[in-house]
C-alpha positions as CSV (number, residue, x, y, z in Angstrom):
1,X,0.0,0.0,0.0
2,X,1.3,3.4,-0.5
3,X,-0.2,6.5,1.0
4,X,0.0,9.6,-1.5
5,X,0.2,12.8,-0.4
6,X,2.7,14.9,-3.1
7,X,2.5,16.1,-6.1
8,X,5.7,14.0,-7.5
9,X,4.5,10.8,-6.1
10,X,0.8,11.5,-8.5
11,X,3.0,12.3,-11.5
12,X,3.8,8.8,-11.1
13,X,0.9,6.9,-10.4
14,X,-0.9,8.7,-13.1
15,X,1.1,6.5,-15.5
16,X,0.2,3.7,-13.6
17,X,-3.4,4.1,-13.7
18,X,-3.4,5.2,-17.0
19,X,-1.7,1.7,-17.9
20,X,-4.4,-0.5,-15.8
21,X,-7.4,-2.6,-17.5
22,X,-9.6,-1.8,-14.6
23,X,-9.5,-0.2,-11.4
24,X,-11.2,-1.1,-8.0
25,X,-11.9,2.5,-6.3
26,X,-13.3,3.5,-3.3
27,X,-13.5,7.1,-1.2
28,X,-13.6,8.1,2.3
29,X,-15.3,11.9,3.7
30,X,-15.9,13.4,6.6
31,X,-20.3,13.4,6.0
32,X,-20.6,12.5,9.9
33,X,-18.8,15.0,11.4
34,X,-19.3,18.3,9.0
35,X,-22.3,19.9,7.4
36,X,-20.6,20.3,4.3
37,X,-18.8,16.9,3.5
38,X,-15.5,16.8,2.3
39,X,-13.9,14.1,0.1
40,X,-11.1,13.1,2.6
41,X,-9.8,9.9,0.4
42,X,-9.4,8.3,-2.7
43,X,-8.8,4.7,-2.8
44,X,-7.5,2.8,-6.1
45,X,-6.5,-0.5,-6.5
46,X,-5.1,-1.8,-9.6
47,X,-3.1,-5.4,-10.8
48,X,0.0,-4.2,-9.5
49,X,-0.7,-1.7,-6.5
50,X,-3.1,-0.3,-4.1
51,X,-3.2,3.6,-3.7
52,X,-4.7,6.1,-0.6
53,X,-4.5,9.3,-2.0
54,X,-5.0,12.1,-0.4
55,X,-7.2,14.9,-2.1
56,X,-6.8,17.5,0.9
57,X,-3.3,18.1,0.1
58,X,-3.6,17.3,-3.6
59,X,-5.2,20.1,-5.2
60,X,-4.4,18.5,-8.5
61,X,-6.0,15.4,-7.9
62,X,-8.6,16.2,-10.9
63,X,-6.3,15.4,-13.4
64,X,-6.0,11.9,-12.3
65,X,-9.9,11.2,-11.4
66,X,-10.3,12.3,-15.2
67,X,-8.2,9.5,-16.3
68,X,-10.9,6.7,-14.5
69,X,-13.7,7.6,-17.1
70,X,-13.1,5.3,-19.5
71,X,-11.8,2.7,-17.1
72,X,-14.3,-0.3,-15.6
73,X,-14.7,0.3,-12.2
74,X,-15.3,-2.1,-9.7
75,X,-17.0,-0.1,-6.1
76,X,-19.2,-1.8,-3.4
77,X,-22.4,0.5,-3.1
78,X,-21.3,2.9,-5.5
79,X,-23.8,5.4,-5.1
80,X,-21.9,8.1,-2.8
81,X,-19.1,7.6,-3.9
82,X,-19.9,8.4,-7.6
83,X,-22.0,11.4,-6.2
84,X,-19.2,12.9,-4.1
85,X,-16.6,12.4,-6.9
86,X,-18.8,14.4,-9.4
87,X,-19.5,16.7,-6.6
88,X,-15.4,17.1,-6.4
89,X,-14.2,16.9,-9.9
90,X,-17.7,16.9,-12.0
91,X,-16.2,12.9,-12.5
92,X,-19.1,10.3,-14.0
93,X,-17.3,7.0,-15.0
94,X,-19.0,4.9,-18.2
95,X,-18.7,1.6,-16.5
96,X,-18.9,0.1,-13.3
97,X,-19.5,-3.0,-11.3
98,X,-20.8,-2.7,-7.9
99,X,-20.2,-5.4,-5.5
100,X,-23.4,-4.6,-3.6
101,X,-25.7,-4.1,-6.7
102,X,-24.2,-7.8,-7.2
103,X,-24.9,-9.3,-3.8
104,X,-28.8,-7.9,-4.3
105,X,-28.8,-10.2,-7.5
106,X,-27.6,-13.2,-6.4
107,X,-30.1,-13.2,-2.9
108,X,-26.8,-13.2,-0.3
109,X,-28.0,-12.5,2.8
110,X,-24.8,-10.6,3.6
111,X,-24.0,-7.9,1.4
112,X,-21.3,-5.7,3.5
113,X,-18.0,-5.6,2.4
114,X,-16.5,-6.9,5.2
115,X,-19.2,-10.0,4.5
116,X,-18.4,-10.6,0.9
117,X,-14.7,-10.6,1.7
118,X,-14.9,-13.0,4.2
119,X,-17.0,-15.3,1.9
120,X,-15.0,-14.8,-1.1
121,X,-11.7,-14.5,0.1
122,X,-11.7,-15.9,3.4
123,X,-10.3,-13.0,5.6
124,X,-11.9,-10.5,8.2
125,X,-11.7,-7.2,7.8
126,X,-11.2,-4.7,10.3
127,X,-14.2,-2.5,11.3
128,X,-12.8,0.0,13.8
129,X,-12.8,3.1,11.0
130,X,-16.1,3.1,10.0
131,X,-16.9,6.2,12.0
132,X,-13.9,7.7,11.8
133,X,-13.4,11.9,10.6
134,X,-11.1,11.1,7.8
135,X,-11.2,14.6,7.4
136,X,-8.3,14.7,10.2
137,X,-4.4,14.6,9.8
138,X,-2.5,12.9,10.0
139,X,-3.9,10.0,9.5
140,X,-2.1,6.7,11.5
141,X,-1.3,3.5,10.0
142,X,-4.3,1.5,10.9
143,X,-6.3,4.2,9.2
144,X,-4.4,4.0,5.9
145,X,-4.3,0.1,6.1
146,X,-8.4,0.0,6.7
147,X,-8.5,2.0,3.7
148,X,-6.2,0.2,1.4
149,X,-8.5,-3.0,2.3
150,X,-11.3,-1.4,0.7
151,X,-10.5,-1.6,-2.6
152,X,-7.7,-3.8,-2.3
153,X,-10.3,-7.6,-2.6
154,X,-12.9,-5.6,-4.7
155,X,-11.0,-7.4,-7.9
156,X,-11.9,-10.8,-6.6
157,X,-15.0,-10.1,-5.3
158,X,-16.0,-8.7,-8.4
159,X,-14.7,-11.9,-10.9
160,X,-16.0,-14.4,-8.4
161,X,-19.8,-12.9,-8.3
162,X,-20.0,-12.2,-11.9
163,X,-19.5,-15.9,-12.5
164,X,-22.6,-16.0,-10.5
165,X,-24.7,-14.1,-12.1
166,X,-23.7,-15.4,-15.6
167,X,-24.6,-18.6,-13.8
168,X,-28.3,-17.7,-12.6
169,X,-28.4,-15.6,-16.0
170,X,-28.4,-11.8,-14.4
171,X,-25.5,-10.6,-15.4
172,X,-27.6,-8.2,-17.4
173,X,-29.5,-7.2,-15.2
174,X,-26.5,-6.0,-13.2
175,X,-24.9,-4.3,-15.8
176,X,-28.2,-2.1,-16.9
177,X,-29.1,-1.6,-13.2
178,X,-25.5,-0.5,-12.6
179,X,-25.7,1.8,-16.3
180,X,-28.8,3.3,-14.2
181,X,-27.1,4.5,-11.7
182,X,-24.7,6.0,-13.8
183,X,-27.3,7.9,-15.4
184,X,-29.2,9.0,-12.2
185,X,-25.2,10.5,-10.9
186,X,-25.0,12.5,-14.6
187,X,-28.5,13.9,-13.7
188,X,-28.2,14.2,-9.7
189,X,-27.7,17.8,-8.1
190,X,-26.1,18.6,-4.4
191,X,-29.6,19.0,-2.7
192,X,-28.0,21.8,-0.7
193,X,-27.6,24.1,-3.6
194,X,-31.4,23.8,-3.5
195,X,-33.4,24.3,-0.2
196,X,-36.8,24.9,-1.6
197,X,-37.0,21.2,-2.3
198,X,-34.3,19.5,-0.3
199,X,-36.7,20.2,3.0
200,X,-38.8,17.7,1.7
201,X,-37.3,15.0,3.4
202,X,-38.7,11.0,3.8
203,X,-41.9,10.7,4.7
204,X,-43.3,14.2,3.9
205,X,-45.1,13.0,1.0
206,X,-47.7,11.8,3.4
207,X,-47.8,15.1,5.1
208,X,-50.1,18.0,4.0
209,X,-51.4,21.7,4.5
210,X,-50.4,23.1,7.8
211,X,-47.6,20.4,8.6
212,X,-46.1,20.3,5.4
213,X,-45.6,23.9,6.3
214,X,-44.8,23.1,9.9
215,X,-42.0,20.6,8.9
216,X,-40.5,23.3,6.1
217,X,-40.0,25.8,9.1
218,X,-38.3,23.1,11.2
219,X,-36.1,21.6,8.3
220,X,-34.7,25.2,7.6
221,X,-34.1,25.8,11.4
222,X,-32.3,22.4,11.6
223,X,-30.4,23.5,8.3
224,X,-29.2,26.8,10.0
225,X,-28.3,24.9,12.8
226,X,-26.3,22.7,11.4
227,X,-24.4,25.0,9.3
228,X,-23.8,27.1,12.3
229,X,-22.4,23.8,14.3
230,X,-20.7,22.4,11.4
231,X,-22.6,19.4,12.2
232,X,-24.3,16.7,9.8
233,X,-28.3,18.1,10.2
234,X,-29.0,14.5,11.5
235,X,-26.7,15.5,14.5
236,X,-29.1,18.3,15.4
237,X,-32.7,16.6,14.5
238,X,-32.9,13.4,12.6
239,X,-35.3,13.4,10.2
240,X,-38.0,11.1,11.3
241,X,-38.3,13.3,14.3
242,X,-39.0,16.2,12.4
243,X,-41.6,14.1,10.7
244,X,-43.3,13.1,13.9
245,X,-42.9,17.0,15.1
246,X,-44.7,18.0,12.3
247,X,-47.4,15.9,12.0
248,X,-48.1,16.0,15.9
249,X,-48.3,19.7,15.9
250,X,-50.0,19.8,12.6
251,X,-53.2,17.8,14.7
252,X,-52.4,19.8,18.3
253,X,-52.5,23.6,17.1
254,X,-51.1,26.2,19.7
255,X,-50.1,22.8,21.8
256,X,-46.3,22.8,23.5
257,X,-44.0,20.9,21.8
258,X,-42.8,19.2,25.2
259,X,-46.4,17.7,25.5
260,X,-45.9,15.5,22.4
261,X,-46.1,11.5,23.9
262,X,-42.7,9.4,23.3
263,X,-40.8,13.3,22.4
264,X,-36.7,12.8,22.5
265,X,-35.4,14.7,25.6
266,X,-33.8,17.5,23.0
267,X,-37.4,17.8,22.2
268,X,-38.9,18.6,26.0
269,X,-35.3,20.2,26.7
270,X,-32.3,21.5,24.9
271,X,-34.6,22.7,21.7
272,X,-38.0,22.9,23.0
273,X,-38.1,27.2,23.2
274,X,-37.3,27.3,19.1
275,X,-39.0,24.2,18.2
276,X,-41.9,26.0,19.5
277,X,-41.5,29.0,17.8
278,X,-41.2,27.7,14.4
279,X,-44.1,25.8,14.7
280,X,-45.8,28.9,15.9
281,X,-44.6,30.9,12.9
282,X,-46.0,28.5,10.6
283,X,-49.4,28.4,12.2
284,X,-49.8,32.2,12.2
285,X,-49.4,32.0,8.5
286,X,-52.8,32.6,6.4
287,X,-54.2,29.5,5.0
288,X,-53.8,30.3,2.0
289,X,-50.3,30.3,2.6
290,X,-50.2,27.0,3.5
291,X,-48.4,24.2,1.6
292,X,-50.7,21.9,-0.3
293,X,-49.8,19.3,-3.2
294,X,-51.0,19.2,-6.6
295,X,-53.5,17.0,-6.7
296,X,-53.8,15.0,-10.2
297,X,-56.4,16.2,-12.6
298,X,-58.3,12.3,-12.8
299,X,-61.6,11.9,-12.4
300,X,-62.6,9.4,-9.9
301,X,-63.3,6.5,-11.5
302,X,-59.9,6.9,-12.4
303,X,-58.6,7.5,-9.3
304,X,-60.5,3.8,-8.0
305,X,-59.4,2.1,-11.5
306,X,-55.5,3.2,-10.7
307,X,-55.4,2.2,-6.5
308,X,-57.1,-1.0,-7.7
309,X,-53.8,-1.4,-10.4
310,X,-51.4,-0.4,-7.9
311,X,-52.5,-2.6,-5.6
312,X,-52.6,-5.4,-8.2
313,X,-48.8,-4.6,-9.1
314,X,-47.8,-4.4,-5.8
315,X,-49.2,-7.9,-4.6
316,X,-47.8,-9.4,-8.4
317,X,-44.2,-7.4,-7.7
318,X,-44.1,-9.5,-3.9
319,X,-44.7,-13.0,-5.1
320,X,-42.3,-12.5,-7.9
321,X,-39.5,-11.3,-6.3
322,X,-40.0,-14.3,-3.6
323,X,-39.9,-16.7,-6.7
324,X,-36.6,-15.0,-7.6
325,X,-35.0,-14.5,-4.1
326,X,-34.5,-10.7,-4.4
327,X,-36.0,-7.9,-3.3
328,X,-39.0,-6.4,-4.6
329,X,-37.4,-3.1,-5.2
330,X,-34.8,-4.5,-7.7
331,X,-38.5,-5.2,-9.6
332,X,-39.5,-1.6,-9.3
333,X,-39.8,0.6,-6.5
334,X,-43.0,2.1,-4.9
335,X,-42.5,5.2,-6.8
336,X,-42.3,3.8,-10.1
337,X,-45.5,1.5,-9.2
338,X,-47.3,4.7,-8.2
339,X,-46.8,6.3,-11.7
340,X,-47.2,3.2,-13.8
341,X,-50.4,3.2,-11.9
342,X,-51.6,6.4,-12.7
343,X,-50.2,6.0,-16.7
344,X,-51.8,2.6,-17.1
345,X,-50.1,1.8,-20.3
346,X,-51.9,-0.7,-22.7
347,X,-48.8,-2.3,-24.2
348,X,-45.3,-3.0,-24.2
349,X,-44.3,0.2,-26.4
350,X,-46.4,2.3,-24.1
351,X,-44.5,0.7,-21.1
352,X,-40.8,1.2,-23.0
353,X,-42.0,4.8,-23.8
354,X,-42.4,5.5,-20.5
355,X,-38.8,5.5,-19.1
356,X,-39.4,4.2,-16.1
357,X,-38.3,0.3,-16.1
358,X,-35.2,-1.2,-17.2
359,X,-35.1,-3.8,-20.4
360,X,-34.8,-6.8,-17.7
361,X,-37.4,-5.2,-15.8
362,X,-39.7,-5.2,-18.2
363,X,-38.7,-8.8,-19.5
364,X,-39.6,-10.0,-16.5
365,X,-42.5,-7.9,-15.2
366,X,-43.8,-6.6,-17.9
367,X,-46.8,-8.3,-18.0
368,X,-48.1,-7.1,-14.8
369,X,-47.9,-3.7,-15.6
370,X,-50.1,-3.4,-18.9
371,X,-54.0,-2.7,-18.0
């Protein structure tokens, strides 16, 4: 393993990655211990060598990262990474395999790294790092060396389960589901450059008029907070609580916070003064003012014709993906059911012209979906 850290040393290894069929790549930030998240490290492994380089005191690094597109990546749960090296260098690879996306395929009921090494290469990787602030230097040996072992069995891995899904015939649909998420990064913005929608958080789609507008106030004080603490916001007020806030005061107007049954003691204590005036800010606003969802222009025999579809997908999507051994999600996700429910295409064109299913997806679902 070798840690870089100068410019001379990259000069180097620029050659080397350059020269490499593939490259196993993994990164490390600092996400739970700042509000805005830094990339920290950048892990490559390729035939010969595995790399921790270090982007805080590589302002150059760029130059390298641009020299991955056109490799084929191998990553276990690819999606941050990808997002935080665009976020860095505006960096979206054309190929990848991801271990994870793998393990989902072939039904292991393990799918950590640290799990799919043990099983494919027999040996236990440390865990002690995982919380670590990478952001901090310098960094000690047992740091660098739980890096290195990220990427450093990915090649392996990666070989060994795509025999396995050539055996159990998925292979494609790892590679299209793996091209998805490619194409979801290229698309993807940094939620923070955008605050009108990033407060709307999991689970505020079943929220609506005076709590949606309720939990709006409170995601923006939590924001503020956390910027002012360089904290992650979940630090301050994790989500789900600001759900449960919301929806509780929502059905309590002009009610104390602290009164709300099973509240966090941050709730009743440290935050209870603000939580309450945000809350109270909302509800002063006129009604008029509050928050409400488009609803969809369908009549209602269309509205009763689509729940009956969904509900018919839904039940379908379950006993398939226990004939298969995966998860139902890999089928489609909820939010894709809810549209194809509300489009109701008639064929299989319709469906393709859509968007919203993959090739396999559609192979083996397709049927289900049609009216």
């Amino acid at each position: 393993m070798r840690y870089i850290n100068q410019s001379p040393s990259l000069t180097a290894i620029s050659a080397l990655v350059k020269a490499s069929p593939w490259i196993a790549i993994d990164t490390e930030a600092d996400s739970l211990h700042h509000y805005i998240e830094k990339l920290c490290l950048v892990q490559i492994s390729t035939p010969d060598e595995d790399l921790v380089i270090d982007p805080l005191a590589l302002s150059e690094l760029g130059s390298l990262v641009s020299l991955l597109a056109d490799k084929p990546l191998i990553l276990h749960g690819a999606d941050f990474d990808l997002r935080i090296l665009k976020k860095t260098y505006g960096f979206v690879p054309s190929d990848i395999f991801d271990t994870m996306i793998a393990a989902q395929f072939l039904s292991y009921e393990k799918k950590g790294l640290g799990d799919l090494a043990l099983k494919h290469c027999g040996v236990v990787l440390p865990k002690g790092a995982q919380r670590a602030d990478w952001s901090v230097r310098p960094l000690d040996q047992e740091l660098l060396t739980y890096a290195a072992n990220d990427t450093h069995y990915l090649k392996t891995i990666a070989d060994k389960m795509k025999d396995e899904l050539i055996a159990l015939g998925r292979l494609r649909w790892h590679h299209e589901t793996c091209q998805k998420l490619i194409r979801t990064i290229q698309l993807s913005k940094d939620e923070k450059e955008n605050p009108e929608s990033a407060w709307q958080i999991k689970g505020s789609k079943n929220l609506q008029g005076i709590a949606l507008t309720i939990l709006k106030e409170l995601w923006h004080w939590r924001d503020t907070e956390a910027k002012r603490k360089d904290r992650p916001s979940f630090k301050v007020m994790n989500s789900e609580i600001l759900i449960n806030i919301a929806k509780w005061s929502g059905e309590n107007r002009g009610m104390d916070i602290a009164l709300m049954p099973k509240a966090p003691r941050n709730v009743k204590h440290e935050h209870r003064e603000i939580l309450n005036q945000m809350i109270a800010k909302a509800e002063k606003l006129p009604e008029a003012q509050y928050i409400r969802k488009p609803l969809i222009g369908k009549s209602r025999s269309w509205a009763e014709v689509s729940k009956k579809k969904l509900e018919h997908m839904k039940a379908e999507r379950e006993k398939r993906a226990l004939e298969l051994k995966i998860h139902p999600s890999l089928l489609a996700t909820n939010a894709v059911l809810e549209a194809l429910s509300l489009a109701l295409p008639v064929n299989k064109q319709s469906l393709e012209a859509l968007d919203y299913l993959l090739p396999w997806q559609i192979d083996v679902m397709g049927d289900i979906f049609l009216v």
